[in-house]
Structures are given as C-alpha cells and as structure tokens.
C-alpha beads as a LAMMPS data file, in Angstrom:
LAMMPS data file: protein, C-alpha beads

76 atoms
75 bonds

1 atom types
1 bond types

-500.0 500.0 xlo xhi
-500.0 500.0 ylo yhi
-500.0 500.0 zlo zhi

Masses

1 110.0

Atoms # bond

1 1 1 0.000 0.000 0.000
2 1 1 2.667 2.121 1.075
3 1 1 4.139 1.776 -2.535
4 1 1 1.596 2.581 -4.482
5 1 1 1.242 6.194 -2.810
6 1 1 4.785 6.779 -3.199
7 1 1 5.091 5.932 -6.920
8 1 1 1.499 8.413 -6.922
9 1 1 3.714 10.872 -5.328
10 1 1 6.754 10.440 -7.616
11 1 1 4.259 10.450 -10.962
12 1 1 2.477 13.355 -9.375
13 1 1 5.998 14.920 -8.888
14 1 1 7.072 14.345 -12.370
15 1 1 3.948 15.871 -13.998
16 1 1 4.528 19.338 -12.757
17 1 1 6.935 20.110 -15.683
18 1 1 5.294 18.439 -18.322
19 1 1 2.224 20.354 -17.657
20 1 1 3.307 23.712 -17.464
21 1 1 5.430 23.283 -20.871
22 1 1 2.285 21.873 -22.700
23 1 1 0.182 25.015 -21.028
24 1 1 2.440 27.488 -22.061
25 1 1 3.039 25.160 -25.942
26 1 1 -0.813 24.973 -26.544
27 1 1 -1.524 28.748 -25.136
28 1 1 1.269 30.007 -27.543
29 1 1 0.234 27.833 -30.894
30 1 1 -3.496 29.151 -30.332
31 1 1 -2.725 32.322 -30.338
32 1 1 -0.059 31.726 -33.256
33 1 1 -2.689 30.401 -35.374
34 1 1 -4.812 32.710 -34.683
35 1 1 -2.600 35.305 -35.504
36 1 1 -2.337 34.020 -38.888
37 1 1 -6.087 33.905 -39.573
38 1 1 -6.573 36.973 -38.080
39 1 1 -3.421 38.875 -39.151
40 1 1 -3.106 40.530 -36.095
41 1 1 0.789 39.477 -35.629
42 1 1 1.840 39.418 -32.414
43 1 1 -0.501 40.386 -30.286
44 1 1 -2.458 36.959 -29.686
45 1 1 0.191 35.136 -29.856
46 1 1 1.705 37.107 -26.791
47 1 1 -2.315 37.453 -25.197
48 1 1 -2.010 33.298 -25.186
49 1 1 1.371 33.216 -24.655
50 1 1 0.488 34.596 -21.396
51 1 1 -2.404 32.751 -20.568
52 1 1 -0.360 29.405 -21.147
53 1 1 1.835 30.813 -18.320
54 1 1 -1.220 31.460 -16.199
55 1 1 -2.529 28.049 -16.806
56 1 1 0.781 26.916 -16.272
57 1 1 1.577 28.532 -12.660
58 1 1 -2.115 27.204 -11.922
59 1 1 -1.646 23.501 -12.232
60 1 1 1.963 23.784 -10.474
61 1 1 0.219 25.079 -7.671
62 1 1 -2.601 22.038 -7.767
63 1 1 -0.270 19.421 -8.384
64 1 1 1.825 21.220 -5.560
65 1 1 -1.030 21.221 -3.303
66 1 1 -1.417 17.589 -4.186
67 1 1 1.980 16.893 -3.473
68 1 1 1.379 18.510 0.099
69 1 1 -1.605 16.630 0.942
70 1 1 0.386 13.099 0.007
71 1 1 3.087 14.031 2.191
72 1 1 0.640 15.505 5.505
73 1 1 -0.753 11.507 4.885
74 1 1 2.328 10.365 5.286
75 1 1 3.617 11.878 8.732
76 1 1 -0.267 10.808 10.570

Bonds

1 1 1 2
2 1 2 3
3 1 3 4
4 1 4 5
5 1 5 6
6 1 6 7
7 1 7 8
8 1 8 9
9 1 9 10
10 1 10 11
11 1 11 12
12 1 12 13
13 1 13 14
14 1 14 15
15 1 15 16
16 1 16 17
17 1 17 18
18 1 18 19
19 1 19 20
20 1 20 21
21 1 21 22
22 1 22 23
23 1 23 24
24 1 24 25
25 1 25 26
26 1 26 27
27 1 27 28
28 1 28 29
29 1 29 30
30 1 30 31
31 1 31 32
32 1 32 33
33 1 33 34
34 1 34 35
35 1 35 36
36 1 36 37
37 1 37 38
38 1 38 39
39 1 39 40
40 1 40 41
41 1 41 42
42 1 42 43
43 1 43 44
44 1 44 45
45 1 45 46
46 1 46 47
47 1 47 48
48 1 48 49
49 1 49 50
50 1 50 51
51 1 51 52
52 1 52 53
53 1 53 54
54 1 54 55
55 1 55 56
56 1 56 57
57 1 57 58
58 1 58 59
59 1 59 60
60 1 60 61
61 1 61 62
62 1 62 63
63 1 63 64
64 1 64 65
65 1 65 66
66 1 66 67
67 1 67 68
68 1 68 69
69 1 69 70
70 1 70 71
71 1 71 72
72 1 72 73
73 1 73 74
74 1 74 75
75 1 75 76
C-alpha cells in the first residue's frame, strides 16, 4: 500500500513540468494560429502566450497542493 502512494507521489511529482510546458506550448500555438487567420501578428500570440503561463503557474500550484496533501498523509 505504502508503494503505491509513493510511486502516486513520484508520478504526481514528475507531472509538474510536463504540464506547465504543454500550457504554455498549446496557449502560444493558439494564439499563433490565430494570428495568422486573423493577421493581427503578435498580439495573440503574446495574449495566449500569457495565458499558457497562467494556466501553467495554476496547475503547479494544484499538483503542488497535491503533493502537500500526500506528504501531511504520510507523517499521521
């Protein structure tokens, strides 16, 4: 049992950088398509750009809060 949790925490753990790449990747390819249909270079690509980072910093803090929670289990 104990195993399980700790390969959840070390998966958990790992997923914090791959998610706030891909936020900030599929913010900034929305907004660089979109840029290109609507010819307003580089405004939405930076406006998405952005919001990838926001998304980004958001799910750190979740999967940080996760990460929290797993270890406050631990110590009880």
């Amino acid at each position: 049992m104990k195993d399980k949790k700790q390969i959840r925490y070390w998966l958990n753990a790992g997923s914090i950088g791959i998610s706030f790449v891909s936020a900030i990747a599929i913010g900034t390819l929305i907004g660089y398509y979109l840029d290109r249909y609507f010819d307003t270079k580089p405004y939405l690509t930076l406006f998405f750009m952005v919001m990838g980072i926001a998304a980004g910093f958001k799910n750190m803090i979740y999967f940080i809060k996760r990460t929290d929670a797993y270890q406050d289990d631990e110590k009880k």
